[in-house]
VEXVOMAR-508633 format. One record per residue (C-alpha): x, y, z; residue in three letters. Coordinates in steps of 0.5 Angstrom, whole numbers, plus 2048, in hexadecimal, padded with zeros to 3 digits. Layout:
     X     Y     Z   res
     X     Y     Z   ALA
...
END
This chain:
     X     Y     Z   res
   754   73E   7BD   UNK
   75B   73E   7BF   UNK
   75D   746   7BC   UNK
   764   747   7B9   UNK
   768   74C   7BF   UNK
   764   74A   7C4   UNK
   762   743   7C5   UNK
   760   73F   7CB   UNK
   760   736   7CD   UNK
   759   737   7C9   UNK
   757   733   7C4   UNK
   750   733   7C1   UNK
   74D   72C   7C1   UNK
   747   72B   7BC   UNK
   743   727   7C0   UNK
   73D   725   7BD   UNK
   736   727   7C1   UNK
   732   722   7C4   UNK
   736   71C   7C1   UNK
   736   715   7C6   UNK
   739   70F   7C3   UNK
   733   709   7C4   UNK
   738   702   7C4   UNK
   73A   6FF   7CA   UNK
   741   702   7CB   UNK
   748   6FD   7C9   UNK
   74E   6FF   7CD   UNK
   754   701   7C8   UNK
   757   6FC   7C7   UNK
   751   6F8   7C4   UNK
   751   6FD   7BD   UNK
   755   6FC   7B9   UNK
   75B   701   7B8   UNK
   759   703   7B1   UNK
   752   707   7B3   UNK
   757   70A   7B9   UNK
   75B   710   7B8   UNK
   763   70F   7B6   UNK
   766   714   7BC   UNK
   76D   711   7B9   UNK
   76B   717   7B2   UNK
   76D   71C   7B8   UNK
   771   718   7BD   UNK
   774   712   7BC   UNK
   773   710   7C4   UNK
   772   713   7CB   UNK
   779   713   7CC   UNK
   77A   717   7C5   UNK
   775   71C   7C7   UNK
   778   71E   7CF   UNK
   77E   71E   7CB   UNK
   77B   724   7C6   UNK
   778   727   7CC   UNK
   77F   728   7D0   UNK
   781   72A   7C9   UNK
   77B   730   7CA   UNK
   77D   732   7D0   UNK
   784   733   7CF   UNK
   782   737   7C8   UNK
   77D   73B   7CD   UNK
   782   73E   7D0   UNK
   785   741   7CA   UNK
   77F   746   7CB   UNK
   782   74A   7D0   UNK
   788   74D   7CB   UNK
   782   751   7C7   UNK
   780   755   7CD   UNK
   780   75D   7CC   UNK
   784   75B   7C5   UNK
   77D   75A   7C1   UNK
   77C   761   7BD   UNK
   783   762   7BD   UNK
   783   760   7B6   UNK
   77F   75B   7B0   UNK
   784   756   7B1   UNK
   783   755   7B8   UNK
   77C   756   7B7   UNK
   77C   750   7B2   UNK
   781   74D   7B6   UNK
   77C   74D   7BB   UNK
   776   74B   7B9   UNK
   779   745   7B5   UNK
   77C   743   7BC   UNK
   776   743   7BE   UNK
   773   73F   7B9   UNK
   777   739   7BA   UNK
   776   73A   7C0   UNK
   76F   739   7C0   UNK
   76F   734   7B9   UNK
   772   72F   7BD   UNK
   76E   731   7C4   UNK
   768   730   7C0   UNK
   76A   729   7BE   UNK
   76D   726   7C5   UNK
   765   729   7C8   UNK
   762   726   7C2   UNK
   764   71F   7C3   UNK
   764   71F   7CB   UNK
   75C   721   7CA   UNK
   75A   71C   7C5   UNK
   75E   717   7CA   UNK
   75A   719   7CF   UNK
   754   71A   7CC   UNK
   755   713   7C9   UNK
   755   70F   7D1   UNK
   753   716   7D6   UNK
   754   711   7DC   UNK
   75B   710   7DA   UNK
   75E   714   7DF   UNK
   765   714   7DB   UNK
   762   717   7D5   UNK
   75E   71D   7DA   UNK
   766   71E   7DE   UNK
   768   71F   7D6   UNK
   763   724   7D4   UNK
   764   728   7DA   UNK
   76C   727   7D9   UNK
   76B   72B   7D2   UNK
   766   730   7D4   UNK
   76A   732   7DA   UNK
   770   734   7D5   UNK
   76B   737   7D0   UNK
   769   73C   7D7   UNK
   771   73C   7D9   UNK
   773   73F   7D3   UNK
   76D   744   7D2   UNK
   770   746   7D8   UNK
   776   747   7D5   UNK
   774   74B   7CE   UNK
   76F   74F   7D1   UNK
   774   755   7D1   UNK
   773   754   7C8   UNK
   76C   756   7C7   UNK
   76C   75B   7CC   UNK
   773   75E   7C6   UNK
   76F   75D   7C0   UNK
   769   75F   7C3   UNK
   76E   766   7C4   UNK
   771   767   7BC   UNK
   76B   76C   7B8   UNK
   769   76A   7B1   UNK
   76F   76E   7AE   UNK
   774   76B   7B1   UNK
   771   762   7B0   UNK
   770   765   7A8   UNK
   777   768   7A8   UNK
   779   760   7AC   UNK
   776   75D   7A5   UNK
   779   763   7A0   UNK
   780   760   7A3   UNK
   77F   759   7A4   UNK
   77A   755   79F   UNK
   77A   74E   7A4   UNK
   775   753   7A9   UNK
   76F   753   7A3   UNK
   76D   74B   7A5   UNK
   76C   750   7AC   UNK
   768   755   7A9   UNK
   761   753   7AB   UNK
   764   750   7B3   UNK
   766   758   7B3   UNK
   761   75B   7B0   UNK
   75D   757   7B6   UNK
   760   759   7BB   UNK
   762   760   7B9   UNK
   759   760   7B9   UNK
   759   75D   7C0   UNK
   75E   762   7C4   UNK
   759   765   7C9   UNK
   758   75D   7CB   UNK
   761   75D   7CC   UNK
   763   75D   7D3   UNK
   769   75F   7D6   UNK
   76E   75A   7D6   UNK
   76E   759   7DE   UNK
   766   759   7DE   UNK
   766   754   7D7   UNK
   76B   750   7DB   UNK
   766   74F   7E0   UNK
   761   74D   7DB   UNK
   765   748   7D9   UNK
   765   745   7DF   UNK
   75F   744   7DF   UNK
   75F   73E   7DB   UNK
   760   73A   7E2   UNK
   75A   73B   7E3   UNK
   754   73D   7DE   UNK
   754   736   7DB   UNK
   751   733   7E2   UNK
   74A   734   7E0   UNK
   74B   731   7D9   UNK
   74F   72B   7DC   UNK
   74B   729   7E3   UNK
   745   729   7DD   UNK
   748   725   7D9   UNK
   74A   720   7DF   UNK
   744   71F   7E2   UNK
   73F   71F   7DC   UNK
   743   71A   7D8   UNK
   747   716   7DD   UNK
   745   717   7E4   UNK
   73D   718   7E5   UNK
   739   712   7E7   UNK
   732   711   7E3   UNK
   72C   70E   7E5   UNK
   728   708   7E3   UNK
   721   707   7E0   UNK
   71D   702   7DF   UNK
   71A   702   7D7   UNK
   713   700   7D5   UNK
   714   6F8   7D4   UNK
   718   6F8   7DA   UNK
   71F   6F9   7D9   UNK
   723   6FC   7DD   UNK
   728   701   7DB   UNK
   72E   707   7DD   UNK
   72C   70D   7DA   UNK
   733   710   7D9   UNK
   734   715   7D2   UNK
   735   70E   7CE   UNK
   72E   70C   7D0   UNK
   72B   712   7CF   UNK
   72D   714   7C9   UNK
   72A   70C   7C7   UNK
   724   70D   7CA   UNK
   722   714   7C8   UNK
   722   712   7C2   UNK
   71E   70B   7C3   UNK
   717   70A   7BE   UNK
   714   707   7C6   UNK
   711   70F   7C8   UNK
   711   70C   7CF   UNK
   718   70A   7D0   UNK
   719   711   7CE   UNK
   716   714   7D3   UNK
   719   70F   7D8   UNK
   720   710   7D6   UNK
   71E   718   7D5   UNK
   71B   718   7DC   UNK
   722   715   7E0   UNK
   727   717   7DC   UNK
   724   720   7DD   UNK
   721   71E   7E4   UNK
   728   71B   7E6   UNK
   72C   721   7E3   UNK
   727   726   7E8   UNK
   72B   722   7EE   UNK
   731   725   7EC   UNK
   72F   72C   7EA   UNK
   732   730   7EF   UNK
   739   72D   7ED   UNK
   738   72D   7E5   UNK
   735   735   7E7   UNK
   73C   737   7EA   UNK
   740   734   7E5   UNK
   73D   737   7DF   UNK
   73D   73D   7E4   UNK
   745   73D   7E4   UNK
   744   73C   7DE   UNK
   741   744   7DC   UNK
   745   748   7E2   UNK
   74B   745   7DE   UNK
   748   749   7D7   UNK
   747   74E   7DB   UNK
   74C   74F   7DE   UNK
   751   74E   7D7   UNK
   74C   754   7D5   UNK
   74C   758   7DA   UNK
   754   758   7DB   UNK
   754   75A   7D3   UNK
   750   760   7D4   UNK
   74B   75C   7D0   UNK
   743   75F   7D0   UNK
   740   758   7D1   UNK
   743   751   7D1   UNK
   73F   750   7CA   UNK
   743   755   7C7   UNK
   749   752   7CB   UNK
   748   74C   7C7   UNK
   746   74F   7C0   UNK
   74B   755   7BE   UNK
   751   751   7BE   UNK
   74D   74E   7B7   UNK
   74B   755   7B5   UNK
   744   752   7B6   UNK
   740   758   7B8   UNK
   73B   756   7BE   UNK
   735   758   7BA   UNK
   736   752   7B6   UNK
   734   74D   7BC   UNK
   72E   753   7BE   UNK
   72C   752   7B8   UNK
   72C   74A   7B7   UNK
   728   749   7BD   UNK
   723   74E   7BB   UNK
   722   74B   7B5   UNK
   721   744   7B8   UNK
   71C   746   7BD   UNK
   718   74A   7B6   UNK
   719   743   7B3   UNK
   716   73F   7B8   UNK
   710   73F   7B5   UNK
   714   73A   7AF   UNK
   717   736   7B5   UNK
   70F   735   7B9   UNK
   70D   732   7B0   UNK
   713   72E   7B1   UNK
   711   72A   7B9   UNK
   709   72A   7B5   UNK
   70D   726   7B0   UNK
   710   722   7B5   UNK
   70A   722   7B9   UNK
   705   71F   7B3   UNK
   70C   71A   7B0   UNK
   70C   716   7B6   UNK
   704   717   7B8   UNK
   704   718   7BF   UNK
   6FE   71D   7C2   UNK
   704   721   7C6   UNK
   70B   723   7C4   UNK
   710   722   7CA   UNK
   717   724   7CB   UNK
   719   71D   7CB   UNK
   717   71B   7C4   UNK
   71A   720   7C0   UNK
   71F   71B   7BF   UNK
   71A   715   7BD   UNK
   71B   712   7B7   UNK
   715   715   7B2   UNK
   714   710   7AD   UNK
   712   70A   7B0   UNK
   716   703   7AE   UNK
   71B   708   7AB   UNK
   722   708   7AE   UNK
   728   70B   7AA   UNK
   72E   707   7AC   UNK
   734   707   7A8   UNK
   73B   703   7AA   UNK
   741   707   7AB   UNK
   744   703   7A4   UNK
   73E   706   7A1   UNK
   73E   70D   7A3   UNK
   745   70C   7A1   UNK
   743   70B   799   UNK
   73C   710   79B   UNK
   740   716   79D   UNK
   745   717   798   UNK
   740   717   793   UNK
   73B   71B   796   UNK
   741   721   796   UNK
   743   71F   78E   UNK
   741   727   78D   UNK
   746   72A   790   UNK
   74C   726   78A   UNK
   751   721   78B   UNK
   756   724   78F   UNK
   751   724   795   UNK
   74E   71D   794   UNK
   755   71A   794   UNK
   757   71D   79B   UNK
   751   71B   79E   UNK
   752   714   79C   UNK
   759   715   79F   UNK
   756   717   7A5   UNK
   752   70F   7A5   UNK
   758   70C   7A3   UNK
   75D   710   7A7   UNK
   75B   70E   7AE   UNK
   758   716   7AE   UNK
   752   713   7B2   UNK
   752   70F   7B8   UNK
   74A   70D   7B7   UNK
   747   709   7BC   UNK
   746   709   7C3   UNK
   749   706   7C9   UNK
   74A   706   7D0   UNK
   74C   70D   7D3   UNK
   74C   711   7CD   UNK
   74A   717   7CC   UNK
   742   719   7C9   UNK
   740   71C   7C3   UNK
   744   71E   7BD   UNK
   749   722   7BB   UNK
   74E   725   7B6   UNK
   756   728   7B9   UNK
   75A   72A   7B4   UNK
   75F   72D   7B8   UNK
   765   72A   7B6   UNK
   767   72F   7B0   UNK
   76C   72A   7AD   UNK
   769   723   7AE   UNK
   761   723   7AC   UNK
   75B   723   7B0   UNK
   758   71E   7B5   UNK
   750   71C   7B6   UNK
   74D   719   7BB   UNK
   747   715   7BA   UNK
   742   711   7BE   UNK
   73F   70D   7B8   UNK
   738   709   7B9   UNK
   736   708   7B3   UNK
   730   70D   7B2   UNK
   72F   712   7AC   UNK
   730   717   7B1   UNK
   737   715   7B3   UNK
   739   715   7AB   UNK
   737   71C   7AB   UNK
   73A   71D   7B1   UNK
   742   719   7AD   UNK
   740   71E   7A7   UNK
   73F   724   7AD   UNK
   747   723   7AF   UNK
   74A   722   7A8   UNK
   747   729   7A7   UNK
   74C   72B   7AC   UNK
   752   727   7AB   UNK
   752   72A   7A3   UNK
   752   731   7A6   UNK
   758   730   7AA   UNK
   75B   72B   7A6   UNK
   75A   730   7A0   UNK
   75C   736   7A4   UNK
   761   732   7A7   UNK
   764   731   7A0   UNK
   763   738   79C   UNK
   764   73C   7A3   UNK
   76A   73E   7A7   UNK
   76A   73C   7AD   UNK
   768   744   7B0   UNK
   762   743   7AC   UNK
   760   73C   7AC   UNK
   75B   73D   7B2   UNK
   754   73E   7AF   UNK
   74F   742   7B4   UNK
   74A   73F   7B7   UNK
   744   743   7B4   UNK
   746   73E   7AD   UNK
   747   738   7B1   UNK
   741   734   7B0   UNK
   740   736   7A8   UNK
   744   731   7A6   UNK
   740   72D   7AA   UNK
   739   72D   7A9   UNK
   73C   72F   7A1   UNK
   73D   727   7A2   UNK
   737   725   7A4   UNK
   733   729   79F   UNK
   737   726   79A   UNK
   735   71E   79D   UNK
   72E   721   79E   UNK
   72D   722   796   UNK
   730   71C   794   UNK
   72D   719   798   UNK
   726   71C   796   UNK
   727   71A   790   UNK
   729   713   791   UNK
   723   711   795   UNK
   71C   710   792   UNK
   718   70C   796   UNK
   713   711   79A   UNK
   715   70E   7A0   UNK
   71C   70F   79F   UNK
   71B   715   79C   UNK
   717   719   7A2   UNK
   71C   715   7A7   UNK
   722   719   7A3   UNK
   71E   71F   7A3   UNK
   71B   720   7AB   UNK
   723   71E   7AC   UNK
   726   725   7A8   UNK
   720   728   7AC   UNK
   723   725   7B2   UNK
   729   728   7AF   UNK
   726   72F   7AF   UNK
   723   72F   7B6   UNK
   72A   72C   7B9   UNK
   72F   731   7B6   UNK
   72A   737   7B4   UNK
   724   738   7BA   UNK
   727   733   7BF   UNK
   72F   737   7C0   UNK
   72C   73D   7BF   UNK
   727   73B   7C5   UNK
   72E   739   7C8   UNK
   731   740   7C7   UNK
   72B   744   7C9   UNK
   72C   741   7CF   UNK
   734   742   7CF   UNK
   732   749   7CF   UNK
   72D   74A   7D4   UNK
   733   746   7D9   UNK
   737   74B   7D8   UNK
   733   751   7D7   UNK
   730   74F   7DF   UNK
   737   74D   7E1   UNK
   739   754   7DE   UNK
   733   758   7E2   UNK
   735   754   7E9   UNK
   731   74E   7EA   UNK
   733   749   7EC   UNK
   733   742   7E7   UNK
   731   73D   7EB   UNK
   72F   736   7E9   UNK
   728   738   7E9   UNK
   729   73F   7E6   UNK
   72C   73B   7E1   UNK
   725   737   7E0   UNK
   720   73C   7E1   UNK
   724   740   7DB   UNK
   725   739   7D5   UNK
   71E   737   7D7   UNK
   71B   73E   7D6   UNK
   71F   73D   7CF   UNK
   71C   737   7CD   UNK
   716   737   7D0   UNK
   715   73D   7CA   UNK
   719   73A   7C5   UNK
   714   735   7C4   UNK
   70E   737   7C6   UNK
   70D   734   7CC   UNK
   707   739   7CE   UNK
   704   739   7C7   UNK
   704   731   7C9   UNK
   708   72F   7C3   UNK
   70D   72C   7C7   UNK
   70D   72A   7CD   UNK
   713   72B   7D2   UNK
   714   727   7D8   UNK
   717   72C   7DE   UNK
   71C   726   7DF   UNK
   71F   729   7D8   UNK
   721   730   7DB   UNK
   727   72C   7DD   UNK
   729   72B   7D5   UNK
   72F   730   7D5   UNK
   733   72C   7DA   UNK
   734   727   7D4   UNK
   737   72C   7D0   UNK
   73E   72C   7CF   UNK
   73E   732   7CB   UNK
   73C   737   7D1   UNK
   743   736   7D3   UNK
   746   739   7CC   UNK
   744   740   7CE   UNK
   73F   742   7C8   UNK
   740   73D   7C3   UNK
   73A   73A   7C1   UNK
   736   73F   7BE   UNK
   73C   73F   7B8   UNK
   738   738   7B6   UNK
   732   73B   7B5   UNK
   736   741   7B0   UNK
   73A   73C   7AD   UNK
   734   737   7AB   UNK
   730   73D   7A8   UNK
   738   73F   7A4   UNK
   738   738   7A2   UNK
   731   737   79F   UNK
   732   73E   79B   UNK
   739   73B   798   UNK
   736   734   797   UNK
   731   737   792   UNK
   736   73A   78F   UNK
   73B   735   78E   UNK
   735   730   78C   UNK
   732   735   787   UNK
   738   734   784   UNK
   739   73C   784   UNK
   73F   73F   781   UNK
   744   73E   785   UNK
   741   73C   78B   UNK
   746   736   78D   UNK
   74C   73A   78C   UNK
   74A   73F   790   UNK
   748   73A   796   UNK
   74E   736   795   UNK
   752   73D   796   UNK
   74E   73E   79C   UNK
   750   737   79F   UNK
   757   739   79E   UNK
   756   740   7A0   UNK
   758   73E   7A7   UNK
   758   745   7AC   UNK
   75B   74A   7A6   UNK
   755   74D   7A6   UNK
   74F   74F   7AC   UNK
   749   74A   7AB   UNK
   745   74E   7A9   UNK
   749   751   7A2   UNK
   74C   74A   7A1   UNK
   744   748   7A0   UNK
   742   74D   79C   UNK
   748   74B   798   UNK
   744   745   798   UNK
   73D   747   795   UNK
   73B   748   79C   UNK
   739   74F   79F   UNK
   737   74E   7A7   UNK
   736   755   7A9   UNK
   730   755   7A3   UNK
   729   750   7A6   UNK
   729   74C   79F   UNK
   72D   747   7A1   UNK
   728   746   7A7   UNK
   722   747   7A3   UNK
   725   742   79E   UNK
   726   73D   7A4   UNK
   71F   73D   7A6   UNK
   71C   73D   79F   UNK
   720   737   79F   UNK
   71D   733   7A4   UNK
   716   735   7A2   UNK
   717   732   79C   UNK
   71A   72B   79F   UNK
   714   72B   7A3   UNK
   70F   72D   79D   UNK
   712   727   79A   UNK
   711   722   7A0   UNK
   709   725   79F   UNK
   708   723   799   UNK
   70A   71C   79B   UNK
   707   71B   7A0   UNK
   700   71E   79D   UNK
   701   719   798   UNK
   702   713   79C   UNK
   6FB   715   7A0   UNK
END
């Protein structure tokens, strides 16, 4: 999350894991305009935006006459971080529409040229401010109380302040923090060169399918076909697909390796103990929580083991693999939704949370807040940016039709509603919500779709295929991130401890992972060697420990879910609240404040007993339908 204070060219994109669009791909001009973004909301046209950005540049100087004045008085120090926030207010727009223009075409060697004009003025002025942290940094607690007694517009500053205040030992002096500000020409790189080769540039093999088809086994045709009811076509496709990412390992292993010596290095120059406390002090979040997330899922793999036997028995094959995880269980039995009926189906299931709220998800389909379907060059996945404070945030859909791709719609609305209503309560010092509570909207969301759902479908057929589907919800966001960020941290910890992150380092560690996570030795799943390869698909390990915030948000959610559903007293209020909270408060007070305590195992007891029940249910129909 970008802080107050102490912001960089980082924008966090939730990117829905594991999310391959499945139709033949349109070029842009093919959609129509109303299923495509509306960039004229931010900037009436290129031309407008390089004006704006001229202007940024000119404004961005303006930076220097502060140095050595901050701490002199309250009204500099206002005067300061109001700069600053213009600044970064109109900063954050101009990136936010050269990142979704580019996201929309990354061919388009025009839109990247834009995206790195506006992060080098992001790095230019870093250089220029990184004397301001340093002076704040240098004023005692008495002096900023003292600042706010004199002058009343420093209150809306207090928890920036206080924050920063908190992270003093991790404040260099200005000439080393001008060095750190430098390097933003360089720790994107990693990231970057991924995203280029894994979305536009990498070549795909061909497979010939049982009747005899041939196909180009790139991401499209993978995230088809691993969900195809034909088992064999499964596993030919799984067979090309990871053995053709095996040939590039040693080039994904150096990236994903940039990758971490660029966490480590932001550690180790912060006086930091360990990359993982680098990423989660800034929140607050004590690393505890991350052990403890980890350690409860590997104590609940048990859960996980009952919900693969399920899979296993649902779809009647003598030995689960890797490769049908994402088969269809209920067979003759295929969720499927257009994207007008997702338009009526998404805002009813979010009626719980009142009026308002329905009104602005409605105004984000007919808005143009949504750019819906797939088309030549265009960015995988899914996600939600909010971060033009004063305009409205944007979605990024690949939408396919599926059930899975209408929970994964109410998914980004999550998002969008937590910045659109932080954005609304919140001055723009804090606006920004922590990432550790990014994704409780989201999967708050999908909840609420389930539950409806759940109670619309009452044909058995119907019912389990619903039912596995929320399964599936839980192995994705609980079990299957939680793998992802047991990895994550044995990375780290072995490149800490000196060694060196190889491609086939990198392989050895996931397939260890999850040959555990799902049993591959008790012979409940198999896992072919080919899938060691799987972390080179991921994106999010270029996101320096951000997937474990989906597990701990999805066990927030399903606690103030219930609570909200139960109909408790003051439940939806409070919830609301905490999606207009923004970041004026640590993630974990703002959640307590919710209904929700994550340093107590409740929440995570709940979640699995949660599961449990789901799969109690399915049992019972299939013992009925024997």
């Amino acid at each position: 999350m970008i802080k107050p204070l102490l912001r960089a060219v980082f924008f966090v994109l939730m990117l829905s894991f594991g999310y391959q669009f499945g139709y033949a791909q349109k070029e842009r001009a093919e959609i129509a305009d109303n299923n495509k973004w509306n960039f004229a909301d931010m900037y009436q046209s290129d031309e407008a935006w390089q004006v704006a950005k001229n202007q940024l540049i000119k404004e961005s100087e303006k930076v220097l006459a502060f140095k050595g004045n901050i701490g002199q008085s309250a009204k500099n120090l206002l005067d300061y971080l109001r700069f600053s926030d213009d600044f970064y207010k109109e900063g954050s727009r101009l990136y936010l529409y050269a990142s979704l223009k580019s996201d929309v075409d990354i061919r388009n060697q025009e839109n990247l040229s834009r995206l790195k004009d506006i992060q080098q003025v992001f790095i230019d002025y870093g250089q220029k401010s990184s004397f301001a942290t340093p002076e704040i940094a240098a004023l005692s607690k008495e002096t900023i109380d003292k600042f706010m007694q004199e002058e009343p517009g420093l209150v809306v500053y207090k928890m920036p302040l206080e924050n920063l205040l908190r992270m003093k030992e991790h404040t260099l002096s200005p000439e080393e923090e001008a060095i750190m500000a430098k390097t933003g020409l360089i720790i994107g790189t990693p990231s970057a060169v991924y995203g280029i080769y894994s979305d536009a540039e990498m070549t795909f093999p061909t497979a010939t399918l049982s009747d005899g088809t041939e196909v180009v086994v790139n991401k499209t045709v993978y995230g088809k076909y691993r969900a195809s009811a034909n088992r064999a076509d499964r596993e030919i496709v799984f067979k090309a697909f990871w053995d053709h990412f095996k040939t590039y390992e040693g080039t994904f292993g150096e990236m994903l390796n940039g990758q971490v010596k660029v966490d480590i290095f932001q550690a180790q120059a912060r006086h930091y103990k360990s990359a993982l406390e680098a990423a989660l002090k800034p929140d607050n979040i004590p690393v505890d929580v991350y052990y403890s997330l980890v350690e409860n899922v590997n104590k609940n793999l048990p859960t996980f083991y009952r919900y693969l036997k399920l899979k296993k028995r649902m779809l009647g094959v003598d030995q689960l693999k890797y490769s049908d995880l994402y088969a269809p269980t209920v067979k003759g039995v295929e969720l499927k939704y257009t994207y007008e009926e997702a338009r009526e189906l998404i805002p009813d299931a979010l009626k719980p949370l009142g009026k308002e709220y329905v009104e602005v998800i409605e105004k984000a389909f007919d808005n143009r807040w949504i750019d819906v379907y797939p088309n030549a060059g265009k960015a995988s996945g899914a996600y939600s940016n909010g971060a033009a404070y004063d305009v409205h945030p944007y979605i990024l859909m690949n939408y396919n039709g599926q059930y899975n791709e209408v929970s994964t719609l109410a998914h980004e609305l999550g998002h969008t509603m937590q910045s659109y209503y932080s954005n609304k309560t919140q001055p723009y010092a804090t606006a920004d919500y922590a990432t550790f509570v990014a994704e409780v909207a989201s999967t708050f969301n999908e909840a609420l779709l389930s539950e409806k759902m759940k109670k619309e479908l009452k044909d058995d057929d119907l019912r389990l295929s619903l039912l596995m589907s929320m399964l599936d919800g839980f192995k994705g966001t609980l079990f299957r991130q939680t793998q992802f960020a047991e990895f994550e941290l044995k990375i780290h910890e072995a490149a800490e401890a000196g060694t060196p992150l190889t491609g086939q380092v990198l392989s050895d560690i996931y397939g260890d992972i999850t040959r555990k996570y799902y049993g591959h030795d008790k012979k409940i799943c198999l896992v072919d060697d080919n899938i060691s390869m799987e972390w080179a698909y991921i994106p999010h390990f270029y996101m320096n420990f951000y997937v474990f915030q989906y597990s701990t948000s999805f066990v927030a959610s399903q606690a103030l879910v219930d609570q909200v559903l139960n109909k408790e007293k003051g439940a939806k209020e409070r919830y609301l609240e905490f999606l207009s909270a923004g970041g004026s408060d640590y993630p974990i007070a703002l959640l307590k404040n919710a209904g929700v305590d994550m340093l107590s195992p409740e929440p995570f007891d709940r979640v699995i007993a949660k599961m449990n029940g789901i799969m109690d249910e399915i049992e019972k129909i299939l013992d009925k339908k024997k």
